[in-house]
C-alpha positions in Angstrom: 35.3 -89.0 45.7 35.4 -90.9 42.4 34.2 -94.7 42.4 33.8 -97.4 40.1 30.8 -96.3 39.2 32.4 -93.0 38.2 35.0 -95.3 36.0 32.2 -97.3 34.2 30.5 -94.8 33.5 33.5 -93.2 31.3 34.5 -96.3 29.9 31.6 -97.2 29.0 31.5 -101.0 30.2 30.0 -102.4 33.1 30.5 -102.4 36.8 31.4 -105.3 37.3 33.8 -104.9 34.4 35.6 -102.5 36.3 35.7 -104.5 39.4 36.9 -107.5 37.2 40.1 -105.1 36.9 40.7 -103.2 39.5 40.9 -106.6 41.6 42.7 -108.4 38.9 39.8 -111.8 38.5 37.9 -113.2 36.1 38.2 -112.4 32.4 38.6 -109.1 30.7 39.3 -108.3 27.0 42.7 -106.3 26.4 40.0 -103.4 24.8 38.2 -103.6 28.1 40.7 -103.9 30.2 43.0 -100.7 28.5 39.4 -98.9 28.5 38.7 -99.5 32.0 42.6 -98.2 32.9 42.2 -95.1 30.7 39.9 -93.8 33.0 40.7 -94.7 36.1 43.9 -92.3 34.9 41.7 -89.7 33.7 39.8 -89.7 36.7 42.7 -90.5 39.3 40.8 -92.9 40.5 42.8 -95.2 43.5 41.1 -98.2 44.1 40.4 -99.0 47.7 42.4 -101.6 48.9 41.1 -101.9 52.5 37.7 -102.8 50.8 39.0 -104.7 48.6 41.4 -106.9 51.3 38.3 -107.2 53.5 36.6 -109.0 50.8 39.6 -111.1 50.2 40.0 -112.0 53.9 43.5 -110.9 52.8 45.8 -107.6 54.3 48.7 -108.5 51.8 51.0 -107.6 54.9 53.4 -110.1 56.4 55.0 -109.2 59.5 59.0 -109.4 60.2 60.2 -109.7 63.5 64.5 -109.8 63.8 66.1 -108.6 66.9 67.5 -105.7 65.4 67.7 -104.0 62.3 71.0 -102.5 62.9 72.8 -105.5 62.7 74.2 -106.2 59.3 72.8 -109.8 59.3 69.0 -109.0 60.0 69.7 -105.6 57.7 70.5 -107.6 54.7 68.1 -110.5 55.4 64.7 -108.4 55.8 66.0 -106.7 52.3 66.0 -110.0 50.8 62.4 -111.0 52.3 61.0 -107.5 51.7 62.3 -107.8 47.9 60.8 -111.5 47.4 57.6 -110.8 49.6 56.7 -108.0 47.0 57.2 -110.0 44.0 54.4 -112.4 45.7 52.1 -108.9 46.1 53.0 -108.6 50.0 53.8 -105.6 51.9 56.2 -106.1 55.1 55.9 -104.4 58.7 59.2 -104.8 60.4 59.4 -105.0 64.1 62.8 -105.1 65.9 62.4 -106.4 69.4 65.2 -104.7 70.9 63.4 -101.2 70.2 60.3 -102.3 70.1 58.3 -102.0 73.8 56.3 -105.0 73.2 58.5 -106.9 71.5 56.4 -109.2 69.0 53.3 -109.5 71.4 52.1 -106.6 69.3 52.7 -108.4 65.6 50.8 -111.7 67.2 47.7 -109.7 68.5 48.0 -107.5 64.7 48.0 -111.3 62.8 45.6 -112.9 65.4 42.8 -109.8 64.5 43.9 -110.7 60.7 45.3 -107.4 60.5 48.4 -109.3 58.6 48.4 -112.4 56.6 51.3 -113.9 58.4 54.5 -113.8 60.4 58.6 -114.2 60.0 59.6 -114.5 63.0 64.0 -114.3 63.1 63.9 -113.4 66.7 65.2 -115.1 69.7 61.4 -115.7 71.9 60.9 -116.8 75.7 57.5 -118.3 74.3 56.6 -121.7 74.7 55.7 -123.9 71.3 52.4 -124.2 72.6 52.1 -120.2 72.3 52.8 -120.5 68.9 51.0 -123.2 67.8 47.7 -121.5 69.7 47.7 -118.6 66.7 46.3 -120.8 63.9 47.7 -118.9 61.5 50.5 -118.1 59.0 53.8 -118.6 61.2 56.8 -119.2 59.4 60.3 -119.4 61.7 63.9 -118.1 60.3 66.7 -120.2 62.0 64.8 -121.5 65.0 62.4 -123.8 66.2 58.8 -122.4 67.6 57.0 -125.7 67.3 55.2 -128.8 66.0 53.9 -127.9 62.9 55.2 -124.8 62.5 57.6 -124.3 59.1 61.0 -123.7 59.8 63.7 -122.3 57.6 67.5 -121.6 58.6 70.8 -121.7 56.5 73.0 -125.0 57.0 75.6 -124.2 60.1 76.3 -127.6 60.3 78.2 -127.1 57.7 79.7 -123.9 57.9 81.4 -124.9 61.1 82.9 -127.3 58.9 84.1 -125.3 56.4 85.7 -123.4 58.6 87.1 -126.2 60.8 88.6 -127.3 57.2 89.8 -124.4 56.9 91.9 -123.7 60.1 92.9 -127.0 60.0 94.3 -126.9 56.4 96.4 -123.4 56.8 98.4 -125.0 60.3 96.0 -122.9 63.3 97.1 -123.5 66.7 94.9 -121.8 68.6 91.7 -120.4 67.5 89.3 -117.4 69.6 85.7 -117.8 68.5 83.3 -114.3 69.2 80.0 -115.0 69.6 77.0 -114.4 71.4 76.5 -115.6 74.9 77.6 -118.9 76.0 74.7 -120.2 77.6 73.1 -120.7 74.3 75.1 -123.7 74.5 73.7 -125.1 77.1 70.4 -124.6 75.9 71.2 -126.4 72.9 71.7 -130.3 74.0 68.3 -129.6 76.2 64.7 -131.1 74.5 63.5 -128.1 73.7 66.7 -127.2 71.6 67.6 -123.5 71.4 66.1 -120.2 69.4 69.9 -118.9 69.2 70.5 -118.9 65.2 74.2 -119.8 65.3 74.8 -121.7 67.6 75.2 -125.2 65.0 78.2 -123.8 63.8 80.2 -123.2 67.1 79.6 -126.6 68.4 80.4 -128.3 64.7 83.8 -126.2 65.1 84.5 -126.6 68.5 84.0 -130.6 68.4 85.9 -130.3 65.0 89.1 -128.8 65.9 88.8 -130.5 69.3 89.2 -134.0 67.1 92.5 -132.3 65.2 94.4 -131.4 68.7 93.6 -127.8 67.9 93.0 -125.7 70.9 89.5 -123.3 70.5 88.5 -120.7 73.3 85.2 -119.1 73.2 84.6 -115.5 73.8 81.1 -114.1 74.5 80.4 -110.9 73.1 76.6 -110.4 74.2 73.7 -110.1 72.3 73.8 -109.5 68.9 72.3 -106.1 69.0 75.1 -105.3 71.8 78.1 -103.8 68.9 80.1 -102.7 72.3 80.5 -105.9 73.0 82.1 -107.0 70.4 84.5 -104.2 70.6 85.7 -105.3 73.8 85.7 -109.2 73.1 88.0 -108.2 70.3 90.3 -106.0 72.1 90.8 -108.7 74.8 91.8 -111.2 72.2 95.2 -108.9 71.2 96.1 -107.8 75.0 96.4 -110.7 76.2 99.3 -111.6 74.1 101.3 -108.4 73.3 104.0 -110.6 71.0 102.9 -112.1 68.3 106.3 -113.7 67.0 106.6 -115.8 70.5 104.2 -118.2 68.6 102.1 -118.5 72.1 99.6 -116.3 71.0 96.0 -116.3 68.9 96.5 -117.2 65.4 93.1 -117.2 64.3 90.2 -115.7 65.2 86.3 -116.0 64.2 83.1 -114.1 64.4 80.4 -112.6 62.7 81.4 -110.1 60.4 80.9 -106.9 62.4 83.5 -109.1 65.3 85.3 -110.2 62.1 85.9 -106.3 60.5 86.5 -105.1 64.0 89.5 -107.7 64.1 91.1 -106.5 61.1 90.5 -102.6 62.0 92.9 -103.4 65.4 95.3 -105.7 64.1 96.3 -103.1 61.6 96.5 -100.5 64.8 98.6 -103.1 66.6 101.2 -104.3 63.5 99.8 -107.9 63.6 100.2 -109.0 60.3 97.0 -110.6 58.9 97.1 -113.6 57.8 101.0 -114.1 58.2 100.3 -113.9 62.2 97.0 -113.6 62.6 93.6 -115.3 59.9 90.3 -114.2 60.9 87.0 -116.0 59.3 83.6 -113.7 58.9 80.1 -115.6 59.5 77.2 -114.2 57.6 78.9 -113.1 54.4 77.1 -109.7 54.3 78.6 -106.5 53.0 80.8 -106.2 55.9 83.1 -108.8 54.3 84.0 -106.0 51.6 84.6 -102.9 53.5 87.0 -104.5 56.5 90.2 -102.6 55.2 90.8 -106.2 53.9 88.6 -108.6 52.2 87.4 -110.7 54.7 87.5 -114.6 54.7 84.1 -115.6 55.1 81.4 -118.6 55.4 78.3 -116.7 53.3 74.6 -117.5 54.1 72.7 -117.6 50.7 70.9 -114.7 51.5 68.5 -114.6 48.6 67.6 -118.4 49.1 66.6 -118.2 52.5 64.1 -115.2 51.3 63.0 -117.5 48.7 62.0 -120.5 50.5 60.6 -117.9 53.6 58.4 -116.7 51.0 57.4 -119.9 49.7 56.3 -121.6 52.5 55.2 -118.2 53.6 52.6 -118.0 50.7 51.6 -121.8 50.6 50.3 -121.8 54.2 48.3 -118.3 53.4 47.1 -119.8 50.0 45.8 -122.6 53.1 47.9 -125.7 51.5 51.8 -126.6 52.1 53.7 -124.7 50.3 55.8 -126.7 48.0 59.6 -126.7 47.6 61.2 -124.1 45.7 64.0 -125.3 42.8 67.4 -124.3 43.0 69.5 -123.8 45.8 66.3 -123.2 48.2 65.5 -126.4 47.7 68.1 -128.5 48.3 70.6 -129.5 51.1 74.1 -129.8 50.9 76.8 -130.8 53.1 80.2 -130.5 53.3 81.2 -133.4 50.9 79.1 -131.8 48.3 76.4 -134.3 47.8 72.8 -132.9 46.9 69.4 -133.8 49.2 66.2 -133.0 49.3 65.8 -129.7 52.2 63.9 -132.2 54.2 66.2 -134.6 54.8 66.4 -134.7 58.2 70.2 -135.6 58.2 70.9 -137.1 61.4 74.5 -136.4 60.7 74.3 -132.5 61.4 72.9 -132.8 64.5 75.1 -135.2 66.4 77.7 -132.8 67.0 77.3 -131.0 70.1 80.7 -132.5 72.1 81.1 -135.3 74.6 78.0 -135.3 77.9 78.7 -136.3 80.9 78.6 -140.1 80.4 80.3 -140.0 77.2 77.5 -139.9 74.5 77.5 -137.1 72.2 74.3 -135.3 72.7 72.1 -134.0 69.9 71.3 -130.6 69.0 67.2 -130.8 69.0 65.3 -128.5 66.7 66.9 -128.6 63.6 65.6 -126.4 61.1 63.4 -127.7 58.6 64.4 -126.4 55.5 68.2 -126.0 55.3 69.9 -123.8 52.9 73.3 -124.4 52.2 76.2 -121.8 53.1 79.7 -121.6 50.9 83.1 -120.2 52.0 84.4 -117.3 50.1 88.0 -116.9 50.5 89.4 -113.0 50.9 92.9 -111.8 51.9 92.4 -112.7 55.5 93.2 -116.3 55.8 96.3 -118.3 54.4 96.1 -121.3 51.2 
């Protein structure tokens, strides 16, 4: 097996020389360094990265946990991490916890041996904080809150209920279906613990936001997100329950994630309901689903490669050991609805206020909001009216 000693020996330089650039520190003359790299080709030499990681106390492996990788969503997000992650020199395991047996147990045990430098975890978890916080080391959350201490990144649904709300409001709905996963993730919500359900922000900021217009909203459970029959047969029972559209008692407006939202479009078309004339349907997510509905979809888009971004960023500042700072550009900044420009850690007390009328009349907060918030935008398509 050729070594660096083999590869100093045909340059010609020393071996530390070669070591110098085969692990990339220190200085090394552009003579040296093309020597060196000369014959390493000549030789095939491939430097040993386990070795070299051990003495780094580094894998260069961050490990992604979603709850599926079929979903369009989590496909299009882990792309996005996996894409910045390697510009940083990482290499990504995935784990999807519906297929995988042990869920992420498995990733934490790999991260806690140091077998990976750190952890995404987009995932819904039945863990405590305190499990979380116990690691000591690398955790960084996507859209959910794992604990004290613990980064946490997630787009702005605050304001995309908002937009849509707007929205619906603007173009004359009357009564608007919302498709989502299941509704007990409200409930878990307005409780201290706050929820580890991504989307949940944006149905309550709709719901109390149409509820203030007079507009009547029904919600739908489709299961869990990984669950595509579901969604299937949430959408069919939005069209049989009303078989005439022109008797204006029917749906006018439906929303859901895109797969719900495409699915919509698919059976209006086999029904005759004529979208938007009768019928406007909003995506959430804004992934390529949006363009391959049989109709450009209406849809409130996450900011897919500004999440990845700030992930990464706070990814690499807490296994660099300091806080990672805040990236410029969108992935650093908050916006709301009105347009005005913060700083992601504003804690905006605003967005979080919006969970509907308790009991005794207060309007409870949503706990756990995300750290870092990335702002969404609403991209108009042929699927919604104005």
């Amino acid at each position: 097996m050729v070594g660096m000693r083999d590869v100093a020996k045909r340059a010609g330089v020393s071996l530390s020389t070669v070591s110098l650039v085969v692990n990339g520190t220190g200085y090394v003359s552009d003579d040296m360094r093309d020597r060196v790299r000369r014959a390493m080709s000549a030789l095939h030499y491939v430097p040993n990265d386990l070795a070299r990681n051990l003495s780094q106390n580094r894998a260069n492996t961050v490990g992604i946990i979603v709850p599926t990788i079929r979903h369009p969503f989590f496909a299009t997000l882990t792309a996005s991490l996996q894409h910045v992650l390697a510009e940083n020199g990482l290499q990504t395991l995935l784990c999807s916890t519906a297929d995988a047996v042990n869920g992420e147990a498995e990733y934490v045990d790999m991260l806690r041996r140091r077998l990976m430098d750190g952890i995404v975890m987009g995932a819904h978890t039945e863990h405590a904080p305190d499990y979380w916080t116990s690691i000591h080391r690398p955790v960084v959350a996507f859209d959910r809150v794992l604990g004290e201490g613990i980064p946490s990144v997630g787009s702005d649904h605050v304001q995309g209920g908002r937009l849509i709300a707007d929205l619906l409001i603007r173009t004359g709905a009357r009564h608007v279906v919302v498709i989502g996963g299941p509704r007990n993730q409200f409930h878990e919500a307005s409780g201290d613990e706050g929820t580890t359900f991504p989307t949940v922000r944006y149905h309550l900021a709709l719901e109390a936001e149409l509820a203030k217009a007079g507009v009547e909203y029904e919600y739908i459970g489709a299961g869990e997100v990984m669950d595509f029959a579901g969604y299937a047969g949430a959408v069919r029972s939005v069209f049989e329950r009303e078989a005439d559209y022109g008797s204006g008692r029917a749906v006018d407006a439906v929303v859901s994630p895109d797969i719900g939202a495409a699915m919509c479009v698919r059976e209006a078309m086999a029904r005759g309901v004529s979208v938007p004339d009768e019928l406007q349907i909003v995506a959430y997510d804004g992934t390529y689903l949006t363009d391959l509905a049989g109709m450009t979809l209406t849809a409130v888009r996450q900011d897919f490669p500004a999440i990845a971004e700030q992930v990464a960023n706070r990814m690499m500042g807490l296994i660099e050991g300091g806080t990672a700072a805040g990236v410029a550009g969108a992935a650093g900044a908050a916006v709301d609805v009105t347009g005005r420009v913060g700083a992601a850690d504003d804690k905006r007390s605003e967005s979080v206020a919006i969970a509907g009328a308790a009991d005794d009349g207060r309007e409870p907060a949503i706990a756990g909001e995300a750290e870092h918030l990335i702002p969404v935008s609403l991209v108009t398509g042929a699927t919604t009216r104005g």
